[in-house]
C-alpha positions as CSV (number, residue, x, y, z in Angstrom):
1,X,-30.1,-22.9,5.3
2,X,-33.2,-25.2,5.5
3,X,-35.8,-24.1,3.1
4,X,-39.0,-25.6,5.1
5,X,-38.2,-22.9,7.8
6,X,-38.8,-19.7,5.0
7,X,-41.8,-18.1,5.8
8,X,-42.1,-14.6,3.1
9,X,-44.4,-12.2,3.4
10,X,-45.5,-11.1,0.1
11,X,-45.5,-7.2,-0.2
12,X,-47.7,-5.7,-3.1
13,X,-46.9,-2.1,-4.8
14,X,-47.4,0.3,-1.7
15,X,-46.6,-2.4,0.8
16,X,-48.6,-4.3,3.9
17,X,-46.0,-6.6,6.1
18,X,-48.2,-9.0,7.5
19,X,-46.4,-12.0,8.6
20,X,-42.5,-13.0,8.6
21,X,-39.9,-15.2,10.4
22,X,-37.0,-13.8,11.7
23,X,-34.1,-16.0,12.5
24,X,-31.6,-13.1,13.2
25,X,-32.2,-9.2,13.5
26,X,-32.7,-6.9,10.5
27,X,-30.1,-5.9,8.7
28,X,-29.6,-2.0,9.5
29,X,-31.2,0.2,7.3
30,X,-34.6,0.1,6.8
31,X,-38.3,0.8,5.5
32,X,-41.7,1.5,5.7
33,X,-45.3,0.3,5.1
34,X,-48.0,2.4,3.5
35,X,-50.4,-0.3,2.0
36,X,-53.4,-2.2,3.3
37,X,-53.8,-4.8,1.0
38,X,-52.4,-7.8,2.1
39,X,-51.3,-11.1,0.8
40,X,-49.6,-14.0,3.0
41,X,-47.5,-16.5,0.6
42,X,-45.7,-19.7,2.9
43,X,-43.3,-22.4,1.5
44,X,-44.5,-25.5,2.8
45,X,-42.0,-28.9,4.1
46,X,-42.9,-30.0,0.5
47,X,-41.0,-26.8,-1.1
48,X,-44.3,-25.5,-2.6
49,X,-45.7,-22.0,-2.1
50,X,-49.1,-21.7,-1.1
51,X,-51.7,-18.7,-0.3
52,X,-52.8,-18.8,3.1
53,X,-56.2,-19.1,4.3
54,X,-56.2,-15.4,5.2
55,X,-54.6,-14.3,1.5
56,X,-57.4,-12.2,-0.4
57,X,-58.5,-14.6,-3.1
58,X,-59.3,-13.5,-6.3
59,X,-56.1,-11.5,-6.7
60,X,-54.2,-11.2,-10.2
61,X,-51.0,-10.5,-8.2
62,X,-48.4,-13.6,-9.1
63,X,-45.5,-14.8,-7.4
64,X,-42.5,-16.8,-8.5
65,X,-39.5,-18.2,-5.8
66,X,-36.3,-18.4,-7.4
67,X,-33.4,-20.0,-4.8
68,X,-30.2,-19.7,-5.0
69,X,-27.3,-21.7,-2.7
70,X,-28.1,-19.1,0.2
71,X,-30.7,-16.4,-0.8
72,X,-34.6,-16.7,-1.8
73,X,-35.9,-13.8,-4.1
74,X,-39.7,-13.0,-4.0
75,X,-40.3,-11.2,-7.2
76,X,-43.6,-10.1,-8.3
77,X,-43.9,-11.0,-11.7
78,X,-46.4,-8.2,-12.4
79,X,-43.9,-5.3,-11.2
80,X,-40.8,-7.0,-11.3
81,X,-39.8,-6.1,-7.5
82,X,-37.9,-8.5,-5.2
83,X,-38.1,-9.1,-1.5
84,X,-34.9,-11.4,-0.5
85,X,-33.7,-13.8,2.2
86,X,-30.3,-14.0,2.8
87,X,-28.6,-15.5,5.6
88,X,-31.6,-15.5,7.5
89,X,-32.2,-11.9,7.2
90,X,-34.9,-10.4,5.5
91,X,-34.0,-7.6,3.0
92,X,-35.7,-5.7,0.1
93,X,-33.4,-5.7,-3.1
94,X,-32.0,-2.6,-4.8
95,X,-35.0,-3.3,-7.3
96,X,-37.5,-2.6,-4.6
97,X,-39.0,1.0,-4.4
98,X,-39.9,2.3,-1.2
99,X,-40.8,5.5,0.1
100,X,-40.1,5.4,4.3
101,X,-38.2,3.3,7.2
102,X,-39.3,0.2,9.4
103,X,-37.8,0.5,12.9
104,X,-37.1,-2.9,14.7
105,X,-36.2,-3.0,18.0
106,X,-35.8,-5.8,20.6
107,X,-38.1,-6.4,23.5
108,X,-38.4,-9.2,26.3
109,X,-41.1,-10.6,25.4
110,X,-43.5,-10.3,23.1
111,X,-44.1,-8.9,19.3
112,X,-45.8,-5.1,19.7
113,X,-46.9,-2.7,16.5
114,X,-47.6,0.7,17.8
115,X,-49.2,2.8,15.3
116,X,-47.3,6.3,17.3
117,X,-50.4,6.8,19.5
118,X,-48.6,5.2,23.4
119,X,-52.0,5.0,24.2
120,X,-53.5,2.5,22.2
121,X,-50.7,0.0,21.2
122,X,-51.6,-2.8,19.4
123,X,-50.3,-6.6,19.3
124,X,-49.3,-9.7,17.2
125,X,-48.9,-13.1,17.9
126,X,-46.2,-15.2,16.0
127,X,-48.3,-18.8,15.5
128,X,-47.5,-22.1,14.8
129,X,-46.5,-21.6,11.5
130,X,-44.3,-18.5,12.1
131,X,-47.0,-16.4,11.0
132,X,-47.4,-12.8,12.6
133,X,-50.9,-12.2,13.2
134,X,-52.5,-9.1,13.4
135,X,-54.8,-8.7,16.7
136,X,-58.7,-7.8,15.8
137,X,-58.5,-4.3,16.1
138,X,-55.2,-3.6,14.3
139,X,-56.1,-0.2,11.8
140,X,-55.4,-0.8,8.6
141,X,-53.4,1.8,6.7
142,X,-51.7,2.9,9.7
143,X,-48.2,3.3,9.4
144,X,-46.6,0.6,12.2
145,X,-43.1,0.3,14.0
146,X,-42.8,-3.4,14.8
147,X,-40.6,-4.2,18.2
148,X,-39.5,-8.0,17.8
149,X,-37.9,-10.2,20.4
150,X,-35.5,-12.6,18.5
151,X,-36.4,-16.3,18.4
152,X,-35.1,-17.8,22.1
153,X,-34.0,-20.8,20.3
154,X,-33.1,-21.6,16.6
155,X,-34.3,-25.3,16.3
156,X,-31.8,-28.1,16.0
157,X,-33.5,-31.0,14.4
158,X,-35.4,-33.9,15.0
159,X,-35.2,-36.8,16.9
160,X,-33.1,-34.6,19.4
161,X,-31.4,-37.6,21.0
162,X,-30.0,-40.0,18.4
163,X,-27.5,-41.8,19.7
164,X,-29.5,-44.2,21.6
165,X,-33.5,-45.1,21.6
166,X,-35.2,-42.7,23.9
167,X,-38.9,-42.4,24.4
168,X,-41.7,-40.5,26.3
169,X,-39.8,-37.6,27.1
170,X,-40.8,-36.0,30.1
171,X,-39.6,-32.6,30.2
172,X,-38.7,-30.4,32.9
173,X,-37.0,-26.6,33.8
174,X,-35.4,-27.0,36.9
175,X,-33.7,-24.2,39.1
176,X,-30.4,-24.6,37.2
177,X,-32.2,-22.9,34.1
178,X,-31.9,-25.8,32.4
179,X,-34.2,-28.1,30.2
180,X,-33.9,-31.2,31.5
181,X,-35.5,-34.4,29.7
182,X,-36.1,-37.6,31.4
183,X,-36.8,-40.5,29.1
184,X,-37.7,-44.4,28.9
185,X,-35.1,-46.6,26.9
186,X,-36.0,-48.9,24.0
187,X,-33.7,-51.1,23.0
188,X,-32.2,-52.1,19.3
189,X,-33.5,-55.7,19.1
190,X,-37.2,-54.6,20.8
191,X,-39.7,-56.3,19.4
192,X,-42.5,-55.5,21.8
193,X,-42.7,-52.6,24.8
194,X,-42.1,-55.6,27.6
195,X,-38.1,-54.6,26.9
196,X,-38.1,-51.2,28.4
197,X,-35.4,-50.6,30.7
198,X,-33.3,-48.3,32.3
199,X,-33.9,-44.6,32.3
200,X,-31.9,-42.0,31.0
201,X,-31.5,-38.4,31.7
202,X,-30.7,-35.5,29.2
203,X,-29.6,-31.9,29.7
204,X,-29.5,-28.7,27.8
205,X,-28.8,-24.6,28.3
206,X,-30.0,-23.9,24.6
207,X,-32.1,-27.1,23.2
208,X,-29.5,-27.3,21.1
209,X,-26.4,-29.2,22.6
210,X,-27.4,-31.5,25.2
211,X,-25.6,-33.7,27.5
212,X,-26.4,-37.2,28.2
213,X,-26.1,-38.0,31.7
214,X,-26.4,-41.8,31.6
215,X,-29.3,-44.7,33.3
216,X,-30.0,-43.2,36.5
217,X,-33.0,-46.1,37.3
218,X,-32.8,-49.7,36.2
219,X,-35.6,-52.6,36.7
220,X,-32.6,-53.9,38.9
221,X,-32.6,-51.3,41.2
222,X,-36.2,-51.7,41.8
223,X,-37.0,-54.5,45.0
224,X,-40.6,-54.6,44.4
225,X,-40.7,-55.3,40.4
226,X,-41.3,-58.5,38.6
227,X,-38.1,-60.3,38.5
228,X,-37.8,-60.6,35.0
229,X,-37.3,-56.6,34.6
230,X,-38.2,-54.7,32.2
231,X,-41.1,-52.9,31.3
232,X,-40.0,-49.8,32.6
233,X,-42.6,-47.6,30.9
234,X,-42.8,-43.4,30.5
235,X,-41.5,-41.6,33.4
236,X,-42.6,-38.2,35.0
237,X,-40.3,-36.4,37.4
238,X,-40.6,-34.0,40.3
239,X,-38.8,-31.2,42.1
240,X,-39.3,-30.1,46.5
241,X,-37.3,-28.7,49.0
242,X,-34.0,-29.8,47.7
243,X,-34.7,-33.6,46.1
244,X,-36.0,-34.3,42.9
245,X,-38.4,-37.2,42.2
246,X,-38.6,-39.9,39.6
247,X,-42.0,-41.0,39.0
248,X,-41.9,-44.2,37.2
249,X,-44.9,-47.3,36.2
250,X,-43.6,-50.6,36.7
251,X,-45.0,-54.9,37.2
252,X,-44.8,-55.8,41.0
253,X,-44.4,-58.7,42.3
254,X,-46.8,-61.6,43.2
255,X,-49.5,-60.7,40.7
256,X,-50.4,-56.9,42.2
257,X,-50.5,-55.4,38.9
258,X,-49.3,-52.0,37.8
259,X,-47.7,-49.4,40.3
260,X,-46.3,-46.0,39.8
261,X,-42.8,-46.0,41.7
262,X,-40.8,-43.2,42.8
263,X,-37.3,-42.8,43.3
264,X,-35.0,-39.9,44.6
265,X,-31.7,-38.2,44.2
266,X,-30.2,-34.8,45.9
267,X,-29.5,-34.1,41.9
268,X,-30.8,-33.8,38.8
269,X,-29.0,-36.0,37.1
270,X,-29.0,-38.3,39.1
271,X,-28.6,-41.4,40.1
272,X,-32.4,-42.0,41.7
273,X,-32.6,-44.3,44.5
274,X,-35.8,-46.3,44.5
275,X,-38.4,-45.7,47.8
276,X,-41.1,-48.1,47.0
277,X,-44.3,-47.9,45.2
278,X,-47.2,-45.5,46.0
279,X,-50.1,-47.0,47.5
280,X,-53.4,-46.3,45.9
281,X,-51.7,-46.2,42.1
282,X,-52.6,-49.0,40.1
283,X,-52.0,-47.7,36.6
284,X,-49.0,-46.7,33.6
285,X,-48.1,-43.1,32.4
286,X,-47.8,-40.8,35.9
287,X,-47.6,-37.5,35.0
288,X,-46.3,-34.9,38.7
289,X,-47.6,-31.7,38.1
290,X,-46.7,-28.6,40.3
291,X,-48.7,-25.9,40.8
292,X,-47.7,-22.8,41.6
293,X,-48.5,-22.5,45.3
294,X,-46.0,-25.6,45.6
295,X,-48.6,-28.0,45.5
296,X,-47.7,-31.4,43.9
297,X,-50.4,-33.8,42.2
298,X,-50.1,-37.2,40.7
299,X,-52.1,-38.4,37.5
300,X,-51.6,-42.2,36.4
301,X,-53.8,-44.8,34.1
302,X,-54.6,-45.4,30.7
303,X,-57.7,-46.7,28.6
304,X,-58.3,-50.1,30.8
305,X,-58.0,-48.4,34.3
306,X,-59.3,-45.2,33.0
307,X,-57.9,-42.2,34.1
308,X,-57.5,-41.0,38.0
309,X,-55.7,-38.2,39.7
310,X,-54.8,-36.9,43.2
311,X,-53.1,-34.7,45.6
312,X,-49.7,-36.2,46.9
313,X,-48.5,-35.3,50.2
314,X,-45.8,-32.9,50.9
315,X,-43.1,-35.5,51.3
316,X,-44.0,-36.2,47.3
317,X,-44.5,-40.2,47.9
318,X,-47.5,-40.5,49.4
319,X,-51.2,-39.9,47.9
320,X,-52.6,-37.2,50.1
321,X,-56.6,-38.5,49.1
322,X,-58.2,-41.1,47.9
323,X,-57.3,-41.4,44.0
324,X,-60.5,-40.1,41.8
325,X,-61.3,-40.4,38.1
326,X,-60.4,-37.5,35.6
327,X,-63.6,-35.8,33.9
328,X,-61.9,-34.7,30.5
329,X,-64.8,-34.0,28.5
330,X,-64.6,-37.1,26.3
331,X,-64.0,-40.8,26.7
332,X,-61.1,-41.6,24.1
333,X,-57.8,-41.5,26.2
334,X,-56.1,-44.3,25.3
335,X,-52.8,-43.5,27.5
336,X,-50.1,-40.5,28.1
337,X,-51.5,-38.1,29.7
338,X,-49.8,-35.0,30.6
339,X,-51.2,-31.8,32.5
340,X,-49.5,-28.0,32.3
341,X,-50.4,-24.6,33.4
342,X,-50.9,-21.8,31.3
343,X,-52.0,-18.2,32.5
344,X,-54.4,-19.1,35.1
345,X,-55.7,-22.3,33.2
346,X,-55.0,-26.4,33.5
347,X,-54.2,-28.1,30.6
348,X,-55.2,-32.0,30.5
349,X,-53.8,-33.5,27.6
350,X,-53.5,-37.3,25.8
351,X,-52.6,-39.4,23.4
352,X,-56.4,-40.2,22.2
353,X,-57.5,-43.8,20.6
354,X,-57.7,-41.9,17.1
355,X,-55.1,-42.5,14.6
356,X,-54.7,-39.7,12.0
357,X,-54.7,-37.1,14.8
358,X,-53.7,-38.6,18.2
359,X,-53.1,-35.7,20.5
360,X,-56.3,-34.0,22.5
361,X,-56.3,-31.6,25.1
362,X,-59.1,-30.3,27.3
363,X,-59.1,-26.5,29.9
364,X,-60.0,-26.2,33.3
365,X,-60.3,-23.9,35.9
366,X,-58.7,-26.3,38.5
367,X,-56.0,-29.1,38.2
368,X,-59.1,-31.3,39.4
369,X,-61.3,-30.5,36.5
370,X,-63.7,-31.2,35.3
371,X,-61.8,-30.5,31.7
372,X,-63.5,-29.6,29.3
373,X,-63.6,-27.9,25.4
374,X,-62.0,-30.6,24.3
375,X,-59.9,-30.6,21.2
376,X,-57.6,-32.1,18.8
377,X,-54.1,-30.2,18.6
378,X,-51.2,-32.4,17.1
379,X,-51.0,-35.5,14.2
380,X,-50.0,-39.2,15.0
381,X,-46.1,-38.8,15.4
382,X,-44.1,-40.5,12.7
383,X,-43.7,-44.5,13.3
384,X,-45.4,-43.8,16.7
385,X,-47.9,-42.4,19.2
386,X,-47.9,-39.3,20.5
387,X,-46.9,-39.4,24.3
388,X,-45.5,-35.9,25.1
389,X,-45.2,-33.5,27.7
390,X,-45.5,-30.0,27.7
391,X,-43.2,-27.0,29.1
392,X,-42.1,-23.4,29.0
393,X,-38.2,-22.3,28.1
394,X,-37.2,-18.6,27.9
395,X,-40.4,-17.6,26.9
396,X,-41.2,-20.3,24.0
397,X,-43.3,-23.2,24.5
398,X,-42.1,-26.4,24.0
399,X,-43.7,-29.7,23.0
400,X,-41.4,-32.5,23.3
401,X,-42.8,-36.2,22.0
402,X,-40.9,-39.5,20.4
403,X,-41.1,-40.5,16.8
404,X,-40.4,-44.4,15.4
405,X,-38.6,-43.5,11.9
406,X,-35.3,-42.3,12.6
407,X,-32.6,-44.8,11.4
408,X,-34.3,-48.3,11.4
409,X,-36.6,-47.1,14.2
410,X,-40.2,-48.1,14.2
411,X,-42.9,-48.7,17.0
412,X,-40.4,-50.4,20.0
413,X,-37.6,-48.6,18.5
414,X,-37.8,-44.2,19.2
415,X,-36.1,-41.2,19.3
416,X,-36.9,-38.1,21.6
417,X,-38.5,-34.7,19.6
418,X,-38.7,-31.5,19.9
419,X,-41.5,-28.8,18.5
420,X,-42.7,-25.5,19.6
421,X,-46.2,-24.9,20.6
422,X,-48.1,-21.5,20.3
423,X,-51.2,-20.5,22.0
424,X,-54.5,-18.5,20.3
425,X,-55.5,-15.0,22.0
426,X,-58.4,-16.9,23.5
427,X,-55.8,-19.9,25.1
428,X,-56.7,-22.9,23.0
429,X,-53.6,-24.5,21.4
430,X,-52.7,-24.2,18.0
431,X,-51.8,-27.3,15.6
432,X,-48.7,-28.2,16.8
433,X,-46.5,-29.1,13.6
434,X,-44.3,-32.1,13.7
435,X,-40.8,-31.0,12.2
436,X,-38.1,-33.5,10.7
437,X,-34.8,-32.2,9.9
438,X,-30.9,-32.7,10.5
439,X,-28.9,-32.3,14.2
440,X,-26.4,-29.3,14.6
441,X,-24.9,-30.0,17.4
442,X,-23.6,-33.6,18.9
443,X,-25.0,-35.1,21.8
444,X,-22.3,-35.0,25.0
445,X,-21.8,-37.5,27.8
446,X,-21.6,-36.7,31.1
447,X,-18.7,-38.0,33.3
448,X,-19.9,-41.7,35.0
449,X,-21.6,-41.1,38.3
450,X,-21.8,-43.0,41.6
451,X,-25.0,-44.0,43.2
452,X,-25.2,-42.5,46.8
């Protein structure tokens, strides 16, 4: 059981559940809550408990963890009570007293607490750090029935893809159901990014086995690249009508500078035929965003160009108007920029020219902009920048990045990640935590494909 993923909520003599992550249902049985005191205890990656920012301070209450091979025992040192973990199910021990039941039930989507009045139910979020958080008007000392929807996805490690150096992974949910990742290839001896060749696609039902499908674009395959290959930088891809679309920067030819490429295939695995560059692009990092009237746009560039944007035609290779700059509320994009759509608002997001914390985002009304309420919402990845993109799966948010670290890896040498991402009530993005642990599952490869 891995110990950074314990989240307790600490319950004090005439109990107040505030916050707890569930890895499997409740055990049958159960409890109530009475109390409206409450105080929030977390183990952090370090193994440490802390008091959260929310925890009443002042308090005499104190708490001691004591682990064993496969439980965790909260015990109140002032009463003597125990709340206990074991095998991912929260329980209260035999030394616990309490007076009523919980009820936990299962719902699609989202975590409810009715307080027995259908008329005014209330609602929790589950945040970045697993927390359940009470919504603003939440009574206190009312006596709640919590219905939880199970995690969609139990987390299966990071990098994701180890068995050869992926990076920029641009994710995507197809009509198969499926996540599908397509990624840029660094190689073992890289020294620098010129190296980057050959695109590789990945494939999962759960996020936790995937299947490796093999190159489906080389520097070779493309006419109208610089001859000595390479430099096949982050990748976007595209879905319309039956043919999916590889949108890729790469060197032309004869001096003429950056292009974004695209290539096609009747599948999503490939393999993608290359159709040419698109005129009007001039820039690295595209990013093909879809909109939900089945309207595609194309966003390219980095800190030198700066960053432009436009609609694409419906054929999906051709720049429907002339190319226009991105207003983003700030002037520190430095490169990998990404755009997603969230209840009714556009996302712009980057890796910034900071170094601490390296992902920003910025809201708008329109995939146009301008962006703005610009903010900082994830730390400088591990050995590497923070290039990511951004998508939903089964409900749960996903934000998928590359770190340098794993294995001998460093800057020209990454893996593909995985993290989820959680929104606030009012739609900004929480702090997206960066999560390093062991694989569970072994990475399959896909039978050898022909190019059509």
């Amino acid at each position: 059981m891995n110990a950074t993923k314990l989240l307790i909520a600490s319950l004090l003599p005439g109990l107040y559940a505030y916050g707890i992550v569930l890895d499997a249902p409740f055990p049958e049985g159960v409890f109530r809550v009475t109390s409206v005191t409450k105080q929030i205890i977390l183990k952090d990656q370090a193994g440490t408990l802390r008091l959260e920012k929310e925890a009443i301070k002042g308090t005499s209450v104190q708490w001691e963890l004591i682990a064993t091979e496969q439980q965790y025992y909260l015990k109140n040192l002032k009463t003597g009570h125990y709340l206990t973990r074991c095998d991912t199910n929260l329980i209260l021990s035999p030394y616990q007293e309490v007076d009523a039941k919980w009820n936990l039930t299962k719902t699609e989507r989202t975590f409810t607490l009715d307080d027995g009045d259908a008329s005014t139910p209330q609602f929790i979020t589950l945040n970045q750090s697993g927390k359940l958080v009470l919504s603003e008007n939440a009574t206190k000392g009312s006596q709640w029935k919590f219905d939880k929807v199970s995690d969609p996805v139990n987390h299966p490690g990071n990098p994701i893809i180890r068995h050869i150096r992926t990076a920029d992974p641009s994710a995507h949910v197809w009509k198969d159901g499926k996540m599908w990742l397509y990624t840029s290839h660094d190689q073992d001896d890289a020294v620098n990014y010129t190296t980057m060749d050959g695109y590789h696609a990945f494939s999962s039902s759960d996020l936790i086995s995937w299947t490796d499908h093999g190159e489906i674009l080389h520097s070779r395959d493309v006419s109208w690249g610089r001859d000595k290959g390479g430099l096949m930088f982050a990748p976007s891809a595209g879905y319309k009508d039956g043919t999916y679309y590889l949108y890729f920067p790469h060197m032309a030819k004869g001096g003429k500078g950056w292009k974004v490429g695209v290539a096609t295939s009747s599948k999503p695995e490939g393999p993608f035929v290359d159709q040419g560059f698109i005129k009007g692009t001039d820039g690295i990092d595209p990013c093909c965003f879809m909109d939900d009237d089945g309207q595609a746009y194309l966003y390219w560039g980095a800190a030198k160009t700066g960053i432009k944007m436009a609609k694409l035609k419906p054929n999906m290779r051709e720049l429907a108007e002339e190319p226009r700059m991105v207003d983003y509320g700030a002037d520190d994009c430095h490169e990998g920029t990404f755009v997603h759509k969230y209840k009714g608002t556009y996302y712009f997001s980057y890796k910034n020219k900071g170094y601490a914390e390296q992902g920003s985002y910025a809201m708008s009304k329109s995939p146009y902009g301008p962006f703005s309420n610009n903010a900082k919402f994830v730390k400088k990845a591990q050995g590497a920048q923070i290039h990511h993109s951004i998508v939903e799966f089964k409900g749960q948010w996903y934000f998928f990045n590359h770190c340098g670290n794993y294995d001998g890896g460093h800057l020209y040498k990454r893996n593909s990640c995985m993290n989820k991402l959680f929104y606030n009530p009012d739609g900004t993005i929480q702090t997206v935590e960066l999560i390093h642990h062991e694989p569970t599952a072994p990475i399959k490869k896909a039978p050898s494909k022909k190019k059509k």
